[in-house]
C-alpha positions in Angstrom: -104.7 109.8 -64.9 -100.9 109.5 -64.8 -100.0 109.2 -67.8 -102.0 112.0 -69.0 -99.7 114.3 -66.7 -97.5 115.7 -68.9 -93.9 117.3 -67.7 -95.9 120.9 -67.9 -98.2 119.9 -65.2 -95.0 119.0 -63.3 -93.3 121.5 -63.7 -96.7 123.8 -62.8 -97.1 121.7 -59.6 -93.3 122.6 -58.8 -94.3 126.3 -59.0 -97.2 126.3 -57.0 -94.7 124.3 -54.1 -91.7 126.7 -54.8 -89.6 123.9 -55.1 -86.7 123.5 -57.9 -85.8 120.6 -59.3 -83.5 119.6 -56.8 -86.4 119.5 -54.4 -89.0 117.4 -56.1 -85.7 115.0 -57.0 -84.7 114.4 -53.3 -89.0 114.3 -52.6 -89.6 111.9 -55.1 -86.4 109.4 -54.8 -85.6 110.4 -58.1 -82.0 111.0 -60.0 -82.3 115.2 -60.7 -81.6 113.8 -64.6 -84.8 111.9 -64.1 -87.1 114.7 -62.9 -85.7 116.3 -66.3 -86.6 113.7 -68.5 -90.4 113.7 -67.2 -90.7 117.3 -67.3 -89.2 117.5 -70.8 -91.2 114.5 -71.7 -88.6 112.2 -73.0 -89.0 109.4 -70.8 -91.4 107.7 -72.5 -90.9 104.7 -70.2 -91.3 106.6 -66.9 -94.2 105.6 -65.5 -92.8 104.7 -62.2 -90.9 107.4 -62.3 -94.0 109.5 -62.9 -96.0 108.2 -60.6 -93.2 108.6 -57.5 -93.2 112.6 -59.2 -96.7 112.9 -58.7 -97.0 111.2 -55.3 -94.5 113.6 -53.9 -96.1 116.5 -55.0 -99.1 114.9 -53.8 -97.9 114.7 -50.6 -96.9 118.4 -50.0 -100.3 119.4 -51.2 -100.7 119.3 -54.8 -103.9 118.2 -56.5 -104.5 117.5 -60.4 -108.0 117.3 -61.4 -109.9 116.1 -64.6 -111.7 118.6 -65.7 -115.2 118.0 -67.6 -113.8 119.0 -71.0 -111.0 116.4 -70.3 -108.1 118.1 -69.4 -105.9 118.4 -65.9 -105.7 121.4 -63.8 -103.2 121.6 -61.1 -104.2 123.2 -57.8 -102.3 123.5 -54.5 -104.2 122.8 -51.2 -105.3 125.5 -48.9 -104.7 124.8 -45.6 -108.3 124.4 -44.9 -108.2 121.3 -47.6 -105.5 120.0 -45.6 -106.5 120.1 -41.9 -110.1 119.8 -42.9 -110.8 123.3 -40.6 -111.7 126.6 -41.7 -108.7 129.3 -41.6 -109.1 131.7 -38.8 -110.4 134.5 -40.9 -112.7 132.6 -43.0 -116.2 132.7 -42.0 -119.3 130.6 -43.4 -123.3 130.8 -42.4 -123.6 127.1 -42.3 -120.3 126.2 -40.8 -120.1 123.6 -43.7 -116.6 123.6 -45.5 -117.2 125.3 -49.0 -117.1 122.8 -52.2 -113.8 121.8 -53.5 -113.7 121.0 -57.5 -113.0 117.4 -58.5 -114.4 115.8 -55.6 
């Protein structure tokens, strides 16, 4: 799936976070001139690159998914996704975590 994430998912996945470019840089052991290239798509030989971009953003809670038609949506964790436990506000009959897209 990496190399069907293109520098707009990137750069969507970076909005979600809040995080400029200087952040997903530092994040992601990556030169700032780097994180440019991807999400402009001109490194065309990137994929480690890429793949230490999306592992970051991984990390701080981002998820792409495939959708059925083929393409990738990006999506940002809730903290319920994260810790596995209902907020504090949210309330289910079953007790049963609600279903997640894409897995």
């Amino acid at each position: 799936m990496q190399r069907t994430i293109q520098g707009f998912h990137l750069r969507a996945a970076r909005a979600l976070l809040d995080w400029p470019m200087p952040i997903l840089a530092e994040c992601s052991a990556l030169s700032l001139s780097t994180v440019k290239r991807l999400e402009d798509d001109r490194d065309s030989h990137g994929t480690r690159s890429r793949r230490k971009a999306i592992t970051a953003l991984s990390r701080a809670g981002i998820r792409f998914l495939v959708l059925a038609d083929g393409s990738i949506a990006v999506a940002k964790r809730t903290p319920c996704d994260l810790s596995g436990n209902l907020p504090d506000d949210a309330s289910s009959d079953t007790g049963a975590l609600p279903a997640i897209a894409g897995e």
